[in-house]
C-alpha positions as CSV (number, residue, x, y, z in Angstrom):
1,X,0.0,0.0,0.0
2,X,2.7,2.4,1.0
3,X,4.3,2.2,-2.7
4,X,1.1,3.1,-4.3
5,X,1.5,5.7,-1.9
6,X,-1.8,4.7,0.0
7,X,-1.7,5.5,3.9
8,X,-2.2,1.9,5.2
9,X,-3.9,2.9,8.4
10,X,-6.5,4.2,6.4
11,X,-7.0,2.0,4.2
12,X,-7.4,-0.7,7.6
13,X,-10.1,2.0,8.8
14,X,-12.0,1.6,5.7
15,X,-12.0,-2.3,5.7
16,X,-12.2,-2.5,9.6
17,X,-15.9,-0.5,9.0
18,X,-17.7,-2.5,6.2
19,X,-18.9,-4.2,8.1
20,X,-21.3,-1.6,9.9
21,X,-21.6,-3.1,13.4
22,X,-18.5,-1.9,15.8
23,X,-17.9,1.3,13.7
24,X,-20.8,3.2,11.3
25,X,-18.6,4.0,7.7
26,X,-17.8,7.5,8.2
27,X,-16.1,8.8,5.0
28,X,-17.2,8.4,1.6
29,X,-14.8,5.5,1.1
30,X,-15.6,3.7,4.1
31,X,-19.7,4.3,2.6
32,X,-18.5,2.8,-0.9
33,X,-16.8,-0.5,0.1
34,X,-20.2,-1.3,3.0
35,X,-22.3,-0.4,0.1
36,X,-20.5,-2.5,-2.4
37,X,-20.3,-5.6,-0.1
38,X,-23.9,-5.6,0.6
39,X,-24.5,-5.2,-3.1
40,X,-22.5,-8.2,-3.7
41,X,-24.5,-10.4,-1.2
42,X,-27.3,-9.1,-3.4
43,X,-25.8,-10.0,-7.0
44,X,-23.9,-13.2,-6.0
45,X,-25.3,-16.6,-4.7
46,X,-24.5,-15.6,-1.1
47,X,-27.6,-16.2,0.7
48,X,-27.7,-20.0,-1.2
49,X,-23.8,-20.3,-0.1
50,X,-24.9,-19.3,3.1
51,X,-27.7,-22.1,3.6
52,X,-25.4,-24.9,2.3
53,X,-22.6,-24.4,5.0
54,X,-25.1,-23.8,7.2
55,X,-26.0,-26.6,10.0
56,X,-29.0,-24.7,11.7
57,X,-32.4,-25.6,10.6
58,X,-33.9,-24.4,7.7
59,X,-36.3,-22.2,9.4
60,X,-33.8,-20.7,11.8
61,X,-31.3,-20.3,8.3
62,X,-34.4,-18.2,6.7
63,X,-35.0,-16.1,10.1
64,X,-30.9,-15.6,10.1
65,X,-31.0,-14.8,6.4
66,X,-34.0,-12.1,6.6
67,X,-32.5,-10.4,9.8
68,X,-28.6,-10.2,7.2
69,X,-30.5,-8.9,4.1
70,X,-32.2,-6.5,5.8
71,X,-29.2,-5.0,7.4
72,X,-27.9,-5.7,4.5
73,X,-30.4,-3.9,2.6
74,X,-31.2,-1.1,4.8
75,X,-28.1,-0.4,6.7
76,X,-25.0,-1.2,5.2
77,X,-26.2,0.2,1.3
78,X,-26.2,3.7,1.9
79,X,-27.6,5.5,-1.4
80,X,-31.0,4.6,-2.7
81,X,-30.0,5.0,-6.2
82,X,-27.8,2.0,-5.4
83,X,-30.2,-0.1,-3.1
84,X,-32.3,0.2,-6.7
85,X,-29.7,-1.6,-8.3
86,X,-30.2,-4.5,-5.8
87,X,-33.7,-4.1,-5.1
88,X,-35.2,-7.2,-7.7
89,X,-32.7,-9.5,-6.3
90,X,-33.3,-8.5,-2.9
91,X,-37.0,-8.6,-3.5
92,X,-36.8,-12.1,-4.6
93,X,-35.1,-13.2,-1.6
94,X,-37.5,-11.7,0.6
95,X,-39.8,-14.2,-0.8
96,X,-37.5,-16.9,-1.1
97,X,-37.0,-16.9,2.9
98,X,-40.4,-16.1,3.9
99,X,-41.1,-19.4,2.5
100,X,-42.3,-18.6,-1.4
101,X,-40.3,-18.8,-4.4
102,X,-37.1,-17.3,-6.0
């Protein structure tokens, strides 16, 4: 990082908040990468990855799964211009976990 001249304390600070829980993403890059990992949970067979590794029951892996794509959804994605982008896929999960189709 330091040869590309990027401060790697920062760059640490912007990974160590994508998450959203310990630390809310403060500056617009910390914003971009939460927004774009939620996006990709959206885009990407996460939620079926998730269920296949999974050892809890299939209705406690739906309840678990809801509860991530909402935060997902409503906390971690934070422009609505890009929650649009997302919003078919996430949407058709909705559905998926509370039991109807994909």
């Amino acid at each position: 990082l330091n040869e590309r001249g990027l401060d790697g304390q920062y760059v640490k600070q912007i990974i160590l908040t994508h998450r959203c829980k310990k630390h809310r993403p403060e500056t617009l890059e910390q914003k971009i990468l939460a927004t774009a990992d939620a996006m990709a949970h959206f885009q990407q067979p996460f939620y079926l990855w998730y269920s296949h590794i999974s050892n809890k029951s299939l209705s406690e892996q739906f309840k678990t799964m809801a509860a991530k794509m909402e935060w997902d959804y409503y906390v971690k994605i934070f422009w609505d211009s890009e929650r649009d982008v997302v919003r078919s896929y996430y949407e058709a999960l909705k559905r998926w976990v509370n039991g109807g189709e994909l």
